[in-house]
C-alpha positions as a printed Julia matrix, in Angstrom:
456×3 Matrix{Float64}:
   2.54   54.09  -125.09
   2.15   52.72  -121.46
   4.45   50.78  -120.35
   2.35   49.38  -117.26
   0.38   46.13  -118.21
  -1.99   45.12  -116.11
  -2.81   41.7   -115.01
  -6.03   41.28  -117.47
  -4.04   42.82  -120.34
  -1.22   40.19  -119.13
  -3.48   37.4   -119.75
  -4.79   38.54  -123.14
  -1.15   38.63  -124.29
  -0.88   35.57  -122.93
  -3.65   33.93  -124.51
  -2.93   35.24  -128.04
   0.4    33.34  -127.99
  -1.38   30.05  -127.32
  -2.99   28.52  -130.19
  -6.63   28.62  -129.88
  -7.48   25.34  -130.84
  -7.45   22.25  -129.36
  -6.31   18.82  -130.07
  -9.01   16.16  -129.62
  -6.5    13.65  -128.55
  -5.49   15.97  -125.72
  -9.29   16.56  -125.04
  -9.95   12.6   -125.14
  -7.21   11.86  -122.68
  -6.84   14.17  -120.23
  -9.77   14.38  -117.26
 -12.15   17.68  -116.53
  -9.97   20.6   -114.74
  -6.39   20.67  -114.19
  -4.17   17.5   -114.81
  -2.45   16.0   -111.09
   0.95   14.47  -111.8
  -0.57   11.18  -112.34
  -2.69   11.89  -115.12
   0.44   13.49  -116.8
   2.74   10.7   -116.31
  -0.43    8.04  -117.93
  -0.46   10.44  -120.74
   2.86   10.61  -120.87
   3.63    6.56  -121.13
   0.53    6.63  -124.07
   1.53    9.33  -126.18
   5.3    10.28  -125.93
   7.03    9.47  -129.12
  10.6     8.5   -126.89
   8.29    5.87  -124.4
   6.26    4.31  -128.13
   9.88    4.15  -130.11
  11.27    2.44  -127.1
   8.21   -0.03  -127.24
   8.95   -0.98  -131.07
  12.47   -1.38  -130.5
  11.69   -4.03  -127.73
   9.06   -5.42  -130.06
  11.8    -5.81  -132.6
  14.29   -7.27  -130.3
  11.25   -9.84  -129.39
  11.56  -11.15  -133.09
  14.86  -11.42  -133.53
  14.47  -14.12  -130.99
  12.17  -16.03  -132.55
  14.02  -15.64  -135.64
  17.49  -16.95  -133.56
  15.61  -19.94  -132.28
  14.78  -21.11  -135.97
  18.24  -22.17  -136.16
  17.78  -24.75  -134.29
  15.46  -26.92  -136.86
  16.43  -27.87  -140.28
  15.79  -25.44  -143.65
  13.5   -26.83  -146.17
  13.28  -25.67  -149.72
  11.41  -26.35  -152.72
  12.66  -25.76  -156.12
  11.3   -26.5   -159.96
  12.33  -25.04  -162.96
  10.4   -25.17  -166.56
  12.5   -25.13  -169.9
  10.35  -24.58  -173.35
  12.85  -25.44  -176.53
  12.31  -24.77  -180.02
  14.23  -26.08  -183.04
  12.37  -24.54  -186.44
  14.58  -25.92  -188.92
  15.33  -29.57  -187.59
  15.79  -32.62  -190.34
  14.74  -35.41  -190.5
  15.35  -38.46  -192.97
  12.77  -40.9   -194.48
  13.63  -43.67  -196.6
  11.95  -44.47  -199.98
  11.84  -47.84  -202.08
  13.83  -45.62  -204.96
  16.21  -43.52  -202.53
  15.8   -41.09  -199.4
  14.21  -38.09  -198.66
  15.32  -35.44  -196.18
  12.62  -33.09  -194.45
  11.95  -30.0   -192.8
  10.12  -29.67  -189.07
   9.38  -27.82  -186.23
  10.65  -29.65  -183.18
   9.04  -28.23  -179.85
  10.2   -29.72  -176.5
   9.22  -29.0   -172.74
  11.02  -30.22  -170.13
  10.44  -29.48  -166.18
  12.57  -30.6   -162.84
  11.76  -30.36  -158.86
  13.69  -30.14  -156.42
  12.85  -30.53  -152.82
  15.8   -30.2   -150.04
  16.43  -30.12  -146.21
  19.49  -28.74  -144.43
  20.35  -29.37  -140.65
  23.55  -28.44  -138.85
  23.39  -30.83  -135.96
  26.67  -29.16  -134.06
  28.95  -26.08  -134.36
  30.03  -25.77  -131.08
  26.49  -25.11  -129.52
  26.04  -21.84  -131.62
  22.43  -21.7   -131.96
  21.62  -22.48  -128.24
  24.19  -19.65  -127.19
  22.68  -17.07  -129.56
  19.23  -17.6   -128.52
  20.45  -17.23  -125.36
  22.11  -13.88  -126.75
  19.02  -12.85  -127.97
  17.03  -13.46  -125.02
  19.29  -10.57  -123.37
  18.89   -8.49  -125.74
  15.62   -8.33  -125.44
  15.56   -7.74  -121.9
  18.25   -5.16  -122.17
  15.6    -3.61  -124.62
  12.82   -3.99  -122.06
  15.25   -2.08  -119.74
  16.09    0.47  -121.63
  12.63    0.95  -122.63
  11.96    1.39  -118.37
  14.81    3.8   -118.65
  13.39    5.78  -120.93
  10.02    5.93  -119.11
  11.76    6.78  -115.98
  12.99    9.57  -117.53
   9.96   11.3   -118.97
   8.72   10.7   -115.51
  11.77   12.28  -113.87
  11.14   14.98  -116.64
   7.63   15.65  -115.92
   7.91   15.53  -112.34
  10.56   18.35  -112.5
   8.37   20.14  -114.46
   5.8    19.9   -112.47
   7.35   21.0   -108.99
   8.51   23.62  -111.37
   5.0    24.93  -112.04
   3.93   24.57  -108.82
   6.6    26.97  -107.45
   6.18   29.53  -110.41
   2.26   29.46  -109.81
   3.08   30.72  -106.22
   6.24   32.49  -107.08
   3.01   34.29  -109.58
   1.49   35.34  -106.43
   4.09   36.54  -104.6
   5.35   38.92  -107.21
   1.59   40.14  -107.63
   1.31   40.11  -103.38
   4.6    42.53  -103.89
   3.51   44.43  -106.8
  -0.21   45.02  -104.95
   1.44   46.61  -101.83
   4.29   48.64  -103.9
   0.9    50.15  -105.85
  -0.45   50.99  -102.19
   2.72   52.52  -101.17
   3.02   54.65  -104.23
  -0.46   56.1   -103.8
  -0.03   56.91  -100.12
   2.85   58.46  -101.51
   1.19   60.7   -103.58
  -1.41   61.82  -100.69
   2.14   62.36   -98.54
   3.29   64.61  -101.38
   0.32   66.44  -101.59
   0.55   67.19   -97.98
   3.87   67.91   -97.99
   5.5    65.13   -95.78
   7.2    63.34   -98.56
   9.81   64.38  -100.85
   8.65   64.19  -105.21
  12.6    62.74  -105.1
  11.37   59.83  -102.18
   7.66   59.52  -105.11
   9.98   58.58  -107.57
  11.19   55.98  -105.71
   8.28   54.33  -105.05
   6.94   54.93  -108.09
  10.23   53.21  -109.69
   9.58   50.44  -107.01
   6.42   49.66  -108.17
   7.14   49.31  -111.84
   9.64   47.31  -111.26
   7.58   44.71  -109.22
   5.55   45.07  -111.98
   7.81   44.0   -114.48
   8.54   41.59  -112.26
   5.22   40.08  -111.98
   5.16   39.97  -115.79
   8.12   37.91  -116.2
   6.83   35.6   -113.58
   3.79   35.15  -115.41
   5.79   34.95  -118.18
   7.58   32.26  -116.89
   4.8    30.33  -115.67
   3.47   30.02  -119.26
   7.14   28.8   -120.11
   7.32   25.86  -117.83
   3.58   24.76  -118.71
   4.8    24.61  -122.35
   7.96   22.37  -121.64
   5.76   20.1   -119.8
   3.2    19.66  -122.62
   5.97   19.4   -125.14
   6.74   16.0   -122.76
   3.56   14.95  -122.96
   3.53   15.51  -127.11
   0.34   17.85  -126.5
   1.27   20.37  -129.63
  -2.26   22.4   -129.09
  -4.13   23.55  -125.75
  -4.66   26.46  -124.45
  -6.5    25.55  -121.06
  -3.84   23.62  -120.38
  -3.14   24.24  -116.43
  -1.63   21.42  -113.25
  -3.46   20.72  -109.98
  -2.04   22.3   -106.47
  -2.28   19.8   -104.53
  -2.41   20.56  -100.53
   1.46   20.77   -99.36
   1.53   20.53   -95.49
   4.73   21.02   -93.61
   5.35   17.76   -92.62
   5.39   16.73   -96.19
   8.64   18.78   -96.76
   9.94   18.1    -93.7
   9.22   14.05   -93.66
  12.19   12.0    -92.25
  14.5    11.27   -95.08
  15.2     7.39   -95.87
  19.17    6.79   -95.19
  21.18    7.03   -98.29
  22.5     3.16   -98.03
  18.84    1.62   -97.94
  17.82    3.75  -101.06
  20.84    2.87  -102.89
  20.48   -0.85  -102.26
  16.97   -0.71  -103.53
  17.89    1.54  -106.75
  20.5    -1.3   -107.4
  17.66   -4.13  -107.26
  15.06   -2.11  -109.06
  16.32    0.79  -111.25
  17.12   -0.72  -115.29
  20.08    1.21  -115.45
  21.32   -1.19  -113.36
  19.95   -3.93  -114.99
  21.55   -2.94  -118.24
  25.02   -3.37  -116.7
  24.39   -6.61  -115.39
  22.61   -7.49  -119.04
  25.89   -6.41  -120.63
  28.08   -8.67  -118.16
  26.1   -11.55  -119.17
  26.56  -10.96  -122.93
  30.1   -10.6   -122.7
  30.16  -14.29  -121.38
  28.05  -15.9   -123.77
  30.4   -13.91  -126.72
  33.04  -15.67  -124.95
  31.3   -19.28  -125.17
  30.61  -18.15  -129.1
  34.33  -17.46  -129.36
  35.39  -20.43  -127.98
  33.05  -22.42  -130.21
  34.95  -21.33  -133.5
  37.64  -24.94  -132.09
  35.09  -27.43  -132.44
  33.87  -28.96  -135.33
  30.9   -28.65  -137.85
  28.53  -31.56  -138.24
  26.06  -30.55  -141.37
  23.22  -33.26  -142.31
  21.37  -32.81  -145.52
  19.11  -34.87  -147.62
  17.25  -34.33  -151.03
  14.88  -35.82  -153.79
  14.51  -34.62  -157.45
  13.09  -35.64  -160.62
  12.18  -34.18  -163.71
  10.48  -35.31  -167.17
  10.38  -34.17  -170.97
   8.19  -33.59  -173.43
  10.68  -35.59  -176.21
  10.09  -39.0   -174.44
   8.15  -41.16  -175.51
   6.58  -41.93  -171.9
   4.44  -39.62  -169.91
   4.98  -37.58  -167.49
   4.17  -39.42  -164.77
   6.32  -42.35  -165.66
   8.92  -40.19  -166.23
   8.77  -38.14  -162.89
   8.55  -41.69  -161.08
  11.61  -43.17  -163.33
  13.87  -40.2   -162.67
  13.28  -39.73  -159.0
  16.51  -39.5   -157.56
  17.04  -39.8   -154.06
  19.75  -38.31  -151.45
  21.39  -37.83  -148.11
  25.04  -36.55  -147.07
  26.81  -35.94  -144.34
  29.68  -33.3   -143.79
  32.11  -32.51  -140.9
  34.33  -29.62  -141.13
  36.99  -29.81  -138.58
  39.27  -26.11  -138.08
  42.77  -26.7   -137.89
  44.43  -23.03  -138.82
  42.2   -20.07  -139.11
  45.09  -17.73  -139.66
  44.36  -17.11  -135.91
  40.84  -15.83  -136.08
  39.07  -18.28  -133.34
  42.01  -17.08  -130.43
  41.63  -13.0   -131.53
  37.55  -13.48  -131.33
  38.47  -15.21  -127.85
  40.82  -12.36  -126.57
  38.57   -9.87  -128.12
  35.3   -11.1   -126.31
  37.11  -11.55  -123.05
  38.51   -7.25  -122.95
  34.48   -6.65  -123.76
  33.71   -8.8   -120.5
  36.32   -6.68  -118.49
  34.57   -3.14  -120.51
  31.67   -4.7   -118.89
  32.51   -4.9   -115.72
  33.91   -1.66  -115.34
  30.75   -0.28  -117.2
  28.75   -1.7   -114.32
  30.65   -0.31  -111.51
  30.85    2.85  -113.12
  26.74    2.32  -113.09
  26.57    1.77  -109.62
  29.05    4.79  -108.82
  26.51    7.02  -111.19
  23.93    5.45  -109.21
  25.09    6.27  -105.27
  26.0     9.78  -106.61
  22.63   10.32  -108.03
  21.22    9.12  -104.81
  23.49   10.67  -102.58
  22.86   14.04  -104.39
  18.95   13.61  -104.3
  19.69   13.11  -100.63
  21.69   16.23   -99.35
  19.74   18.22  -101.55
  16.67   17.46   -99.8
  18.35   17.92   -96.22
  19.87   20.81   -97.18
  16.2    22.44   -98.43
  14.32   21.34   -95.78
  17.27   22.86   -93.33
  16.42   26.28   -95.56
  12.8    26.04   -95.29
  12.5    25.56   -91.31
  14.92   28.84   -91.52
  12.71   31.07   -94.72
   9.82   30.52   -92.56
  11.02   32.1    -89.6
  12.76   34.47   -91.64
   9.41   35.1    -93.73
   6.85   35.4    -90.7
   9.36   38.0    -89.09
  10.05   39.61   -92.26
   6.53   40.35   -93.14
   5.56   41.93   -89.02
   8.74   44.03   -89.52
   7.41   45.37   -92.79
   3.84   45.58   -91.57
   5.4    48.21   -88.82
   7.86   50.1    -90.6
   4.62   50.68   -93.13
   2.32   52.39   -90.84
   5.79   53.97   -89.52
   6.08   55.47   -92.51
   2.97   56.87   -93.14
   3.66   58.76   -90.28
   6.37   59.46   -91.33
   8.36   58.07   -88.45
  10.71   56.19   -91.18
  11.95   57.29   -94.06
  12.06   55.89   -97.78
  15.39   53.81   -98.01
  13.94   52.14   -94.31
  10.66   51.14   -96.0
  12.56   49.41   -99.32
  14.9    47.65   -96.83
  12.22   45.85   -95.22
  10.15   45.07   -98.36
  13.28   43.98   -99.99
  14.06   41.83   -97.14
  10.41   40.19   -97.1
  10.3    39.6   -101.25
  13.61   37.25  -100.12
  12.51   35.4    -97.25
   9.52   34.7    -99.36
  11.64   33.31  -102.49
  13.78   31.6   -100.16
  10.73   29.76   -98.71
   9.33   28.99  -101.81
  12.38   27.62  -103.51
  13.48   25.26   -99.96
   9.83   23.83   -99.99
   9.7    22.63  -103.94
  13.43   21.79  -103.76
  12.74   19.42  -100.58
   9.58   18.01  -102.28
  11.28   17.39  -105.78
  14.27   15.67  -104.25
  12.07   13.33  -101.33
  10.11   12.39  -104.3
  12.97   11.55  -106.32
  14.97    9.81  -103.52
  11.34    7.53  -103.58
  11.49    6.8   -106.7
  14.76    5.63  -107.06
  14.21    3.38  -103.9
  11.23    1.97  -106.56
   8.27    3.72  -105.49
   5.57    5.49  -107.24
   6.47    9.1   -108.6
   4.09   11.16  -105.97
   4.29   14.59  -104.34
């Protein structure tokens, strides 16, 4: 079996472990070509199952709102019930000119009541005002975690992204490498033949070049991995053509001037929901408090009713009896706490160590926050520092291997010389790829959390 694969049998094998068909969704959604990072992150924020579950949850925080601010307007209810009786073997007595007589008869009776009542509880302490309130917050700290989440997948796919970027050159590279290892392998041969070259120096190159390769195969390979995380993200379960843009990276796009760390961090703190959330969670912890604290004040209850009801074993009709038995009534009812077996003082001490978990919540937040920041930030200085330093390292790399080439078809330099400087030129070449998308992914990251748009 050869072990070689060539670049069309690469793609074959390639394409048979993509499923062939296609999802119309996918189709629907995405534009003609290759998708830019904007038309993932749209997709993304219509289709991922974490960014719709998020939207239902704040949906469902949303009516448990309007459900909290019902307390604060009386219950009404409406009741009836319907009773049938029947007494089969009932007497009854009848007197007679000589005597009595006693007789048997079915008795059937109906009988029916209504009920209509109203419940208000006009104070408690200001408990239905403080949980609306409550529930207002959670709402918005479902709103910001459902921005969290978003950020995320967009953190997610941007990684990705700048991940398939560098792979799709890395892809080029490796088959750059491979190309001239092939080259050097047949001169090679034509050296042996002539008898300049050692078969021990061949198998060297010939070595060299499947390795590169291999190489180029697991690049590929690799490629095809990253594309599949990223559609994963955006839920697309089956496309084959799937592929990203490349869009035009100049050099002063890696090497733009980096915003200072303080000015990002103050606008992360104003704009980014993690933040938010802390400050959500602060306010909470107060209002539990106020709740707490209500548990000392009395309970003023109002209610008021009206009934009636009627039966079949009058001798008056309904309706007279409905508007004779109407019955009429209001009451009043304060419950005043004196000893709660201490419950009202431990839900007060209680809600006042969540306030303190609170606060130390949120400055562990905005530590999280600087360090993310302030890691975003030397990365990016530290890659675009590398790049500046691959490039020279690349340009030089690649005239010294040029030289030592036709040197050693020549045969001015020898075998080992040659894989030095190829060796050298494959790193200067990684090292320059992997400083550029490095700088690009972190300056686009360092944006974002200062609250602009994701953009490369």
């Amino acid at each position: 079996m050869n072990k070689r694969l060539t670049i069309r049998s690469l793609a074959a094998a390639l394409a048979a472990i993509l499923p062939a068909e296609s999802m119309a969704q996918a189709d629907t959604a995405r534009a003609s070509g290759p998708w830019t990072l904007q038309q993932c992150v749209d997709y993304a924020m219509e289709n991922n199952i974490d960014v719709k579950s998020g939207s239902l949850s704040l949906e469902e925080a949303q009516q448990q709102t309007y459900a909290t601010r019902g307390q604060l307007v009386p219950s009404l209810s409406f009741s009836t019930g319907h009773q049938l009786g029947w007494r089969p073997w009932s007497q009854s007595t009848v007197a007679l000119s000589g005597g009595t007589m006693t007789s048997t008869q079915s008795d059937r009776t109906y009988s029916g009541n209504y009920n209509l009542s109203a419940n208000w509880t006009v104070w408690d302490g200001g408990k239905p005002r403080l949980n609306i309130a409550s529930s207002r917050l959670d709402e918005a700290a479902a709103e910001a975690q459902n921005i969290a989440t978003a950020n995320n997948i967009e953190e997610q796919i941007v990684q990705y992204y700048v991940q398939i970027l560098y792979q799709t050159e890395a892809v080029s590279v490796a088959d750059s490498t491979w190309r001239t290892s092939v080259a050097l392998r047949d001169r090679g041969r034509e050296m042996l033949a002539a008898g300049s070259l050692s078969r021990a120096d061949l198998a060297q190159l010939e070595a060299q070049a499947s390795q590169d390769e291999y190489s180029l195969v697991s690049a590929t390979t690799q490629l095809a991995t990253y594309k599949m995380q990223l559609k994963q993200i955006l839920e697309i379960i089956r496309t084959q053509d799937f592929d990203v843009a490349t869009p035009d990276i100049a050099d002063d796009k890696v090497l733009e001037p980096l915003p200072a760390v303080d000015d990002v961090f103050a606008a992360a703190m104003a704009s980014r929901p993690e933040a938010r959330q802390s400050q959500i969670s602060i306010e909470q912890a107060e209002i539990q408090q106020c709740v707490a604290r209500a548990g000392h004040y009395p309970q003023i209850n109002l209610s008021a009713g009206v009934s009636t009801s009627h039966n079949s074993a009058s001798d008056d009709n309904i309706g007279q009896q409905m508007k004779q038995n109407v019955n009429n009534s209001i009451g009043l009812s304060i419950n005043i706490p004196i000893l709660d077996n201490r419950q009202t003082r431990t839900s007060i001490s209680k809600a006042k160590i969540q306030r303190d978990i609170a606060d130390l919540d949120s400055r562990l937040t905005e530590t999280e926050i600087y360090k993310q920041v302030e890691t975003y930030w030397l990365a990016a200085l530290s890659a675009q520092a590398q790049y500046q330093s691959a490039t020279v390292s690349a340009q030089s790399s690649a005239e010294s291997l040029d030289l030592v080439s036709e040197q050693f078809k020549l045969g001015l330099k020898n075998i080992a010389e040659l894989m030095t400087g190829k060796s050298n030129l494959l790193s200067a070449r990684q090292q320059l790829l992997q400083s550029k998308y490095t700088a690009l992914l972190n300056i686009a990251l360092l944006k974002f959390y200062a609250g602009e748009p994701l953009t490369l």
